[in-house]
N, CA, C and O of each residue as an XYZ file, in Angstrom:
700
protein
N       0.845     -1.178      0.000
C       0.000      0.000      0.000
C       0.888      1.238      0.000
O       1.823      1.393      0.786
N       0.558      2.034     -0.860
C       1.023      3.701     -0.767
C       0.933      4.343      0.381
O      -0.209      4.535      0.798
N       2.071      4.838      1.185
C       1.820      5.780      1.640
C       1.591      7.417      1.281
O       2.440      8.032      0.635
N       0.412      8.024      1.746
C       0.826      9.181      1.409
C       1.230     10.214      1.649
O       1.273     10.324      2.874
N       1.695     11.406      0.991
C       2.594     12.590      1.546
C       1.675     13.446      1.601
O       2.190     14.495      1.215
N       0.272     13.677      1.935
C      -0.423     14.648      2.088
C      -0.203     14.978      3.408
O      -0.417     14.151      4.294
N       0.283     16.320      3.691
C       0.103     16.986      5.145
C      -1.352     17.500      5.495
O      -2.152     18.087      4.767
N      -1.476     17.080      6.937
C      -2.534     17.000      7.830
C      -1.866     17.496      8.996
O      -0.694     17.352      9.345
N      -3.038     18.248      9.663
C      -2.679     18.826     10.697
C      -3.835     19.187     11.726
O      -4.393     20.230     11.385
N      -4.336     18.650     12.841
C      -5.178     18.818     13.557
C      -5.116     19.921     14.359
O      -4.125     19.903     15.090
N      -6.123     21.282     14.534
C      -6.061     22.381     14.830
C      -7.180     22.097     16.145
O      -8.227     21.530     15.831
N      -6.992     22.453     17.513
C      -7.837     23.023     18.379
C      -8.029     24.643     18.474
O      -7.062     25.404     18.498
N      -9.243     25.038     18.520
C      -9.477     26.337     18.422
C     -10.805     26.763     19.803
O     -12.024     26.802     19.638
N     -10.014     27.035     21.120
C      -9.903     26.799     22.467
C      -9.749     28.455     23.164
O      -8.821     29.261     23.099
N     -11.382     28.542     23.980
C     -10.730     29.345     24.668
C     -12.482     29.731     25.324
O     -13.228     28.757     25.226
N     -13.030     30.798     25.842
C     -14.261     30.660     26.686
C     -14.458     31.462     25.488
O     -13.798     31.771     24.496
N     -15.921     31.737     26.085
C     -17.483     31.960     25.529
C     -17.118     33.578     24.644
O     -16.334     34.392     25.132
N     -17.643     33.751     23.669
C     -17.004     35.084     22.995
C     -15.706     35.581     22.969
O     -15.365     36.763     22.998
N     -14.902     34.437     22.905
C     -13.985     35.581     22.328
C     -13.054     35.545     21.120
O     -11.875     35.885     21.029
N     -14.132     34.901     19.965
C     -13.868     34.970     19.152
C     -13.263     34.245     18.093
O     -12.733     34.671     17.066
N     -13.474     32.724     18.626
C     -12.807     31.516     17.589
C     -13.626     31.095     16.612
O     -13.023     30.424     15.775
N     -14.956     31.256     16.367
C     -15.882     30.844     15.512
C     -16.076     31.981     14.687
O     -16.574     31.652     13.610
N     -15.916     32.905     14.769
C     -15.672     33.747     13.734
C     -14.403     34.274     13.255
O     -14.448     35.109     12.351
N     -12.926     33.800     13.873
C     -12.324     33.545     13.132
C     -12.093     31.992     11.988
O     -11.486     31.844     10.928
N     -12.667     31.334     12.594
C     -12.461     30.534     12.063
C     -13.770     30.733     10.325
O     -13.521     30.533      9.136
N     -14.716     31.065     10.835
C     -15.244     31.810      9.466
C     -15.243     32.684      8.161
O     -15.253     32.575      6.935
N     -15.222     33.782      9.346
C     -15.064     34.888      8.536
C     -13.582     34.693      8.107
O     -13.399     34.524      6.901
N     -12.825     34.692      8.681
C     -10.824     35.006      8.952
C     -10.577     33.915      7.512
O     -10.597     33.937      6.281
N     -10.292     32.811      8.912
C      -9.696     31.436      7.821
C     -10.385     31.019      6.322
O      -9.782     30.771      5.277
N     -11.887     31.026      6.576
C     -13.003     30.427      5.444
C     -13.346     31.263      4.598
O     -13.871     30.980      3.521
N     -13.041     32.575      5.065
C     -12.999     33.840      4.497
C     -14.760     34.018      4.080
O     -15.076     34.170      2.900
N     -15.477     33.990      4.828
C     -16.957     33.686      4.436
C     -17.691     35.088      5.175
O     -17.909     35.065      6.386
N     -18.079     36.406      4.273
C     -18.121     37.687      5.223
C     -19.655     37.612      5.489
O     -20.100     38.464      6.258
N     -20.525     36.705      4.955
C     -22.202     36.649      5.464
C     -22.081     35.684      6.411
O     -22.966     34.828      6.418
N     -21.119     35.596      7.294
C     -21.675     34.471      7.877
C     -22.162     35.055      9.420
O     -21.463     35.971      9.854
N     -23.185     34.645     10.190
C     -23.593     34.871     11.089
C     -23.242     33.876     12.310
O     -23.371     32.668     12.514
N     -22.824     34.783     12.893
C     -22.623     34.043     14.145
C     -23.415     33.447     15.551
O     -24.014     34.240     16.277
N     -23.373     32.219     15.818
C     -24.236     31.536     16.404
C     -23.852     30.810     17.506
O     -23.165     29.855     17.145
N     -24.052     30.871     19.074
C     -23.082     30.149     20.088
C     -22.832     28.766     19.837
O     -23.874     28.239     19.447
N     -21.975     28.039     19.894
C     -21.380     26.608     19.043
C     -21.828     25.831     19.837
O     -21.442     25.890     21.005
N     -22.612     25.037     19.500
C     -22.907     24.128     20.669
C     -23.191     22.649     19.670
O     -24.243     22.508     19.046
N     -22.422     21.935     19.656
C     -21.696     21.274     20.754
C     -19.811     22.386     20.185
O     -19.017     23.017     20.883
N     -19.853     22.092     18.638
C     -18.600     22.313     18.321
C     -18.649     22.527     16.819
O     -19.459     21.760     16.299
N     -18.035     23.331     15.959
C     -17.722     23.059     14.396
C     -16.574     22.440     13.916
O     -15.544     22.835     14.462
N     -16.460     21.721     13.193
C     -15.442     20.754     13.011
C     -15.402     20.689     11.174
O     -16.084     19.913     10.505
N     -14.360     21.783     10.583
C     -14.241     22.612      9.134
C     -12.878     22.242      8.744
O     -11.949     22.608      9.465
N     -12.629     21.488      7.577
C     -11.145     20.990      6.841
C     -10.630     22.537      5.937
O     -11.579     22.989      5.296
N      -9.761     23.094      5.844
C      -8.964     24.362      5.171
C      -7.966     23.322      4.430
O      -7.523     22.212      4.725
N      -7.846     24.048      3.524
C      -6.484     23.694      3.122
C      -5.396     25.223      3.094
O      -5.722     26.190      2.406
N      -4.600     25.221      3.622
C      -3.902     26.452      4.011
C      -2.453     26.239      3.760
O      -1.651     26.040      4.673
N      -2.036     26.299      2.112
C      -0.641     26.294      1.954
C      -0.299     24.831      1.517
O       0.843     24.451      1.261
N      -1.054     24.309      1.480
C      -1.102     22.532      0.465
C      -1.141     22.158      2.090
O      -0.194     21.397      2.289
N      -1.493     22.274      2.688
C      -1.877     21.716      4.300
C      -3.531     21.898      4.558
O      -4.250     22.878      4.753
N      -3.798     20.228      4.444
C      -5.504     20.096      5.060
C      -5.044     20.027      6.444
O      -4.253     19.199      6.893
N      -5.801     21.282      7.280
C      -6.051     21.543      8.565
C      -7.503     21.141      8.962
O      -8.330     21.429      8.096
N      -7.846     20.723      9.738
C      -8.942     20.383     10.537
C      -9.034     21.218     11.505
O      -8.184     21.243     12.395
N      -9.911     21.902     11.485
C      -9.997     22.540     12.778
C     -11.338     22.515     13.231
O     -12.391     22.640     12.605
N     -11.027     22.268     14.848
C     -11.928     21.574     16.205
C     -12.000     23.277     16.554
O     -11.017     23.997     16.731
N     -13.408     23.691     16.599
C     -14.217     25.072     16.763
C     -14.753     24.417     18.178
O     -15.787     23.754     18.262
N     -13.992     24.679     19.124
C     -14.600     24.342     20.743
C     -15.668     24.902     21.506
O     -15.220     25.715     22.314
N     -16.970     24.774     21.564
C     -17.835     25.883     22.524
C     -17.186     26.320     23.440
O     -16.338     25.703     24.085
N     -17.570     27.566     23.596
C     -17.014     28.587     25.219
C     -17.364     28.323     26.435
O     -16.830     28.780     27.446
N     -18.414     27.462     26.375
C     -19.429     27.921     27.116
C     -19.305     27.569     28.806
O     -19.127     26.355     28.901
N     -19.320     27.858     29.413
C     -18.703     27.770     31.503
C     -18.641     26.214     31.320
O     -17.700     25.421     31.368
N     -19.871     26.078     31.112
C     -20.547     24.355     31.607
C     -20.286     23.312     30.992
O     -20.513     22.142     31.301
N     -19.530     23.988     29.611
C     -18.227     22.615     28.583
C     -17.147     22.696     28.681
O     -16.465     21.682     28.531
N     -16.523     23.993     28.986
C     -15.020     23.827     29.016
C     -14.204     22.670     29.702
O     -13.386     21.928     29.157
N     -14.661     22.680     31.198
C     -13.789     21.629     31.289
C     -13.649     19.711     30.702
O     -12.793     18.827     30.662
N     -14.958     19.896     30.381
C     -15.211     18.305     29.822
C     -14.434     18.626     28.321
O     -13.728     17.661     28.028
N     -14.378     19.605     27.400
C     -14.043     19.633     25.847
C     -12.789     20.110     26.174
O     -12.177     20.232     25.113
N     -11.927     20.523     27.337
C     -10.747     20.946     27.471
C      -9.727     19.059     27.382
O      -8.784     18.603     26.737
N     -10.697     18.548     28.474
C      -9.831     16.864     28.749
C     -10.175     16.532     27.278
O      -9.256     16.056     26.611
N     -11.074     16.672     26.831
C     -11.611     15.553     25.361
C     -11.038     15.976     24.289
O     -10.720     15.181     23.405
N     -10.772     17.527     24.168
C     -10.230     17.459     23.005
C      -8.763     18.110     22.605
O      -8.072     18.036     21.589
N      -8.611     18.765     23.844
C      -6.741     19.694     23.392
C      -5.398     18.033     23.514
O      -4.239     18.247     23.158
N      -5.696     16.919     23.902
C      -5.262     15.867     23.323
C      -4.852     15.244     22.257
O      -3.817     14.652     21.951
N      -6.476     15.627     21.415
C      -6.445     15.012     20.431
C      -5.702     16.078     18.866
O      -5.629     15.600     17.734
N      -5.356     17.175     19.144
C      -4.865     18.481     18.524
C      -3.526     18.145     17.724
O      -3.421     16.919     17.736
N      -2.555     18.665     17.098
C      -1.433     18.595     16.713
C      -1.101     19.793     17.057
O       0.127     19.890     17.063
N      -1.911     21.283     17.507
C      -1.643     22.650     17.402
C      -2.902     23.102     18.140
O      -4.003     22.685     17.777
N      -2.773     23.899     19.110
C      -3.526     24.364     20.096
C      -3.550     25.981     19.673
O      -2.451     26.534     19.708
N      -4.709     26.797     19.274
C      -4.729     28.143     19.293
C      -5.598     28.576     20.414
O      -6.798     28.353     20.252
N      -5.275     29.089     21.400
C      -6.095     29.845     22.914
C      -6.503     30.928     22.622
O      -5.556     31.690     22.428
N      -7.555     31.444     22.477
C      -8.191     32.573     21.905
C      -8.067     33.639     23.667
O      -8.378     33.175     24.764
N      -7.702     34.631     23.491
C      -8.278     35.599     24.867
C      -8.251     37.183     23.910
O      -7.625     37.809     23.055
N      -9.627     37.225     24.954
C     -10.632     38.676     23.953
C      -9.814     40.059     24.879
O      -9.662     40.305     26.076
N      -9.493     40.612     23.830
C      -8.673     41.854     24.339
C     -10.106     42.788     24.539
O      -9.595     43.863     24.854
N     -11.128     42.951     24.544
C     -12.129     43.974     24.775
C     -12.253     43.193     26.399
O     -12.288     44.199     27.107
N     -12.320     42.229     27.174
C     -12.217     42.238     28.016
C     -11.236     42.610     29.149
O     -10.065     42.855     28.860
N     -11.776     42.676     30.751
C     -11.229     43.049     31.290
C      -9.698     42.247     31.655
O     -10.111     41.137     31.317
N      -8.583     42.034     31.988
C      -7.766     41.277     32.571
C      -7.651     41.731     33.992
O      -6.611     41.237     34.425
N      -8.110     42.287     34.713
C      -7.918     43.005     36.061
C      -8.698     41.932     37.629
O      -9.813     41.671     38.080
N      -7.458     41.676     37.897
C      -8.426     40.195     39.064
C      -9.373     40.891     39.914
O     -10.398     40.452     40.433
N      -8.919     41.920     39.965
C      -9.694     42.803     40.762
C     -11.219     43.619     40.818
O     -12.019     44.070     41.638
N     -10.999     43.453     39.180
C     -12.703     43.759     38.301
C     -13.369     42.904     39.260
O     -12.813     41.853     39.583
N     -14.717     43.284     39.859
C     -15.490     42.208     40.172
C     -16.908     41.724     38.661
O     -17.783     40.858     38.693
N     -16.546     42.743     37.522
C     -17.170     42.206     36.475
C     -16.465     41.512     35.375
O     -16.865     41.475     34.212
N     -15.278     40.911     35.876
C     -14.566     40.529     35.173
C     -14.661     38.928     35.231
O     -14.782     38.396     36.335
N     -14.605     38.087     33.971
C     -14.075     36.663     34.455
C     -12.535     36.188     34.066
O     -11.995     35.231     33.512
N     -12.201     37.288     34.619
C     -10.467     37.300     34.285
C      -9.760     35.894     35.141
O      -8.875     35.122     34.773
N     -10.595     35.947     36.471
C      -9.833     34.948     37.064
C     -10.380     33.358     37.201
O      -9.867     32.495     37.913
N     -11.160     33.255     36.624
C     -11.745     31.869     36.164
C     -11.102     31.590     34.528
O     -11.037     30.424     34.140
N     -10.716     32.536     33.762
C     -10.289     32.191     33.071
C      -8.736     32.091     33.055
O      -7.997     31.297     32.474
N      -8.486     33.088     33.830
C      -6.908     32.703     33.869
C      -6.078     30.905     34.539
O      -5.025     30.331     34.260
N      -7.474     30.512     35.672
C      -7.113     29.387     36.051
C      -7.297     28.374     34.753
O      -6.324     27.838     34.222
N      -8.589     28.185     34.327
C      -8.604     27.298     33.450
C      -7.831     27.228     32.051
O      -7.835     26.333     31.206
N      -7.222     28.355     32.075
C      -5.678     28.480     30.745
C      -4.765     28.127     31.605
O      -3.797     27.675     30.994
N      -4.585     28.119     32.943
C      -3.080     27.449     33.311
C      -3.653     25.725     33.628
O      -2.618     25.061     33.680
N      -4.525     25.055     33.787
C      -5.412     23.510     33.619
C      -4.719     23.762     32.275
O      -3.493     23.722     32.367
N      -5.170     23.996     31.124
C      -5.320     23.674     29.612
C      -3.991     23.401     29.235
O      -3.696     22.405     28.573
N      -3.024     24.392     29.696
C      -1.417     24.244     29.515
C      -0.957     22.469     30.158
O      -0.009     21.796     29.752
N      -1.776     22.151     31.030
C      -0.947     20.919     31.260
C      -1.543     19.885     30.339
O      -0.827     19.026     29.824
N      -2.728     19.948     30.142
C      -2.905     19.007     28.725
C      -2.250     19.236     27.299
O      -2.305     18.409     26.389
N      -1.671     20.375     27.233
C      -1.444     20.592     25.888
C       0.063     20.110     25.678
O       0.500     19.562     24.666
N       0.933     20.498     27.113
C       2.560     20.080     26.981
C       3.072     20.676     25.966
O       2.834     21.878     25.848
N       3.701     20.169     25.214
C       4.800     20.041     24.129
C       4.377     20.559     22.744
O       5.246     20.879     21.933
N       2.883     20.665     22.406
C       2.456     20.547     21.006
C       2.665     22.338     21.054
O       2.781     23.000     22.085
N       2.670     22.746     19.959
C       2.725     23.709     19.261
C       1.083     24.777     20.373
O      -0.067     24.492     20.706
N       1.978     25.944     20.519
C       0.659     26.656     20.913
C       0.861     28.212     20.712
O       1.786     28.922     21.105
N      -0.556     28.620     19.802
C      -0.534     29.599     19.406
C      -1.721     30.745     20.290
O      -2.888     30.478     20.578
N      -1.210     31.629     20.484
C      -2.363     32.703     21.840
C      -2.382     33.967     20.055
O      -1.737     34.480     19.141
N      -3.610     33.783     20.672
C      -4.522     34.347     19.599
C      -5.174     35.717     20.474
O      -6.029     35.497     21.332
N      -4.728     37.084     20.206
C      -4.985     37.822     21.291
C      -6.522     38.568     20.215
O      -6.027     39.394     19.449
N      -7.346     38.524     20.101
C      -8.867     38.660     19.382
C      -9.498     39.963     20.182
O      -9.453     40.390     21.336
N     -10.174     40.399     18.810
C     -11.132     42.032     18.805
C     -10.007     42.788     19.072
O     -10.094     43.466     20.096
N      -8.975     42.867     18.450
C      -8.238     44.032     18.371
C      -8.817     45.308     18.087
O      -8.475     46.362     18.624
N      -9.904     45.141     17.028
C     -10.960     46.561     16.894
C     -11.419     47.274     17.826
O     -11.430     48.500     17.938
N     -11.962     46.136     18.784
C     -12.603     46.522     20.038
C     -11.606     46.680     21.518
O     -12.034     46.591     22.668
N     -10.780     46.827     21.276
C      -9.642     46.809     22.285
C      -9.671     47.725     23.676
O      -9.438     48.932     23.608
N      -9.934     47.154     24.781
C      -9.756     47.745     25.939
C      -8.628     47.291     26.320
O      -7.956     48.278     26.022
N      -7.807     46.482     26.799
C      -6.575     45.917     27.003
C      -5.428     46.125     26.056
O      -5.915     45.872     24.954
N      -4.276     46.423     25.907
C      -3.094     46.026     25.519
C      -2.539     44.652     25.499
O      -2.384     44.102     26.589
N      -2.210     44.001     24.386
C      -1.059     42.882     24.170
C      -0.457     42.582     25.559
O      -0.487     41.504     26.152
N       0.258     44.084     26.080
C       1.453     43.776     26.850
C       0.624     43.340     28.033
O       1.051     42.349     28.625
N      -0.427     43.868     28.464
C      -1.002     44.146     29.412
C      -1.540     42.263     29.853
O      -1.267     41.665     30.894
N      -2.437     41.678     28.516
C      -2.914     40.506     28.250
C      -1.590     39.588     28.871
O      -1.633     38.739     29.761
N      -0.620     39.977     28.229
C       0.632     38.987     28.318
C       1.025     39.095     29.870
O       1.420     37.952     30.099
N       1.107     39.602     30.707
C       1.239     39.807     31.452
C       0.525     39.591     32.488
O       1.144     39.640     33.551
N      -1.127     39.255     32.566
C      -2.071     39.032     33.337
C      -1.752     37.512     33.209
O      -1.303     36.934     34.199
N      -1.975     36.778     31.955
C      -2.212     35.416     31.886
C      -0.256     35.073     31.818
O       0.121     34.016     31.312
N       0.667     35.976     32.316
C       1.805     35.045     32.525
C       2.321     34.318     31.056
O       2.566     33.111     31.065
N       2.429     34.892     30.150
C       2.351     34.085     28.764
C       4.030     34.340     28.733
O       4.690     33.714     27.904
N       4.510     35.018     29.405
C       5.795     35.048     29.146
C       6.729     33.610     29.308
O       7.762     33.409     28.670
N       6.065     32.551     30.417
C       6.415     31.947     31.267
C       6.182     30.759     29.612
O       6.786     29.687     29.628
N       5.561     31.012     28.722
C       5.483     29.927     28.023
C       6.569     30.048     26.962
O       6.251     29.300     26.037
N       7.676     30.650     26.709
C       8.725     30.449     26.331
C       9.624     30.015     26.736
O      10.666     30.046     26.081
N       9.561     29.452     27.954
C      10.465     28.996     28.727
C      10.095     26.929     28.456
O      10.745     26.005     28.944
N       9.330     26.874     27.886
C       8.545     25.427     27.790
C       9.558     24.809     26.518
O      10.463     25.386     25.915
N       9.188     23.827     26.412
C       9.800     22.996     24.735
C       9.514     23.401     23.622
O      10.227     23.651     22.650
N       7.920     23.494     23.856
C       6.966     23.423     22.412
C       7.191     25.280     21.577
O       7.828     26.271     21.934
N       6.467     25.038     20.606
C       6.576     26.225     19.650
C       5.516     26.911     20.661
O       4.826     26.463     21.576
N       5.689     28.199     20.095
C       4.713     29.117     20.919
C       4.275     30.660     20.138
O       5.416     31.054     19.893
N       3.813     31.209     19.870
C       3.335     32.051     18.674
C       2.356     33.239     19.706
O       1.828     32.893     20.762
N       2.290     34.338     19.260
C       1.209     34.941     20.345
C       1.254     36.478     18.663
O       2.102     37.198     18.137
N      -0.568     36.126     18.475
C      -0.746     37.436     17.331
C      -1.847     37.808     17.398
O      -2.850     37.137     17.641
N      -1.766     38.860     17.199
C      -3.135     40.014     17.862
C      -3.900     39.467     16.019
O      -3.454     39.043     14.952
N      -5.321     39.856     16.647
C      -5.961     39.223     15.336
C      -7.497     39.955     15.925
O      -7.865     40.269     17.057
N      -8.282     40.062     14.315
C      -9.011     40.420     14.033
C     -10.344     39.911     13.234
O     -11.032     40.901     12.985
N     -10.747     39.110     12.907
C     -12.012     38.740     11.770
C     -12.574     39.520     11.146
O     -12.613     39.396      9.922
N     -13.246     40.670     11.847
C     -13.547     41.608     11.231
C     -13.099     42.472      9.919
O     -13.496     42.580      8.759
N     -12.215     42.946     10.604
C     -10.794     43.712      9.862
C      -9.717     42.712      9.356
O      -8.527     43.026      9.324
N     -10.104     41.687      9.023
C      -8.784     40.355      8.587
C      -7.584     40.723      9.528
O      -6.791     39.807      9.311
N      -6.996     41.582     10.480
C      -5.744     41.929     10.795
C      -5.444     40.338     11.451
O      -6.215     39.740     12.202
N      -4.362     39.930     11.046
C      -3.820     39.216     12.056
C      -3.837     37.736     11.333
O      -2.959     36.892     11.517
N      -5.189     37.531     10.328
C      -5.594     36.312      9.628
C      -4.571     36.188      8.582
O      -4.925     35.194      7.948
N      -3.432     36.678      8.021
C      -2.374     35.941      7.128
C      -1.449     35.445      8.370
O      -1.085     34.271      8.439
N      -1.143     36.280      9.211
C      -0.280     35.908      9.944
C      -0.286     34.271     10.687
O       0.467     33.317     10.885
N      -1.495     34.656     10.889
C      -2.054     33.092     11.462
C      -1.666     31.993     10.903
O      -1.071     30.996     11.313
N      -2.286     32.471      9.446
C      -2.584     31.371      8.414
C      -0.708     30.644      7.867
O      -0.412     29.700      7.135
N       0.107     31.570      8.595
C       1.738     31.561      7.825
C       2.037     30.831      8.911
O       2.530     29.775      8.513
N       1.982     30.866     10.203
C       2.309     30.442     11.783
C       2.183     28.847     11.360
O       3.164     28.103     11.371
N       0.597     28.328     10.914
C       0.025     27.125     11.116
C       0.985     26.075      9.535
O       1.203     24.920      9.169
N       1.234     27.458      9.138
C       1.493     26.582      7.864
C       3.258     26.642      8.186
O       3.819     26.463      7.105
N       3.938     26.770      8.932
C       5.357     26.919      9.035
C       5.136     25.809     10.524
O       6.166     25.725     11.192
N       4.167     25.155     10.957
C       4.762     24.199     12.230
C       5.505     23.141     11.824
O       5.992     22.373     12.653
């Protein structure tokens, strides 16, 4: 039997409720500008080909009451982990309208399932921006993930405004 040389690459696209992986993964990657957005429930699960690379990408619901069951079930099964965190939100532990610190725990959980594989922080709504990059990087400790084995990538991105969607698309296609 033939083996073949087609590259494949399993994409998780991971992170809570709005902030923005299902419409990148639409509008951005699929490049699809009518598309309406709809809370994912259970998950979208869409093949790209991006650079002679069929990507699969696993569109994870946000939602409080799945994360941790679709965090064990599926950042496993990934070749490349992208963590979405919404820069229009707050990062301040101190916000009491913030879910800065439920999310910051369950991104340091997600890091121990992911280990070694390739991980890309997807900093989303740059349009809508209340936070700074530096500021983001710095709340969730992202510095601390260069210090790890695996590849590690961190790009401000947009759907709306495409900003950020070649970059992406060059990241996934250079692992």
């Amino acid at each position: 039997m033939k083996k073949s040389n087609k590259k494949e690459l399993k994409v998780v696209l991971f992170g809570f409720q709005d902030e923005g992986k299902t419409n990148l993964l639409y509008r951005g990657l699929k490049d699809i500008n009518n598309f309406k957005t709809i809370p994912t429930l259970p998950w979208n699960i869409e093949t790209i080909n991006i650079n002679g690379i069929d990507m699969t990408f696993w569109d994870i619901g946000g939602r409080v009451y799945r994360v941790k069951g679709d965090r064990e079930r599926f950042l496993p099964i990934g070749d490349v982990i992208i963590f979405f965190i919404d820069s229009s939100q707050s990062v301040n532990p101190n916000d009491n309208c913030s879910d800065f610190k439920y999310n910051f725990e369950e991104f340091q959980k997600s890091l121990e399932l992911i280990k070694d594989k390739p991980l890309l922080i997807a900093i989303t709504k740059i349009d809508k921006r209340k936070v700074s990059t530096l500021d983001i990087i710095h709340a969730y400790q992202l510095n601390d993930l260069f210090k790890r084995k695996q590849k590690v990538g961190i790009i401000e991105c947009s759907s709306f405004t495409s900003q950020g969607i070649k970059e992406i698309k060059f990241w996934l296609s250079n692992i």
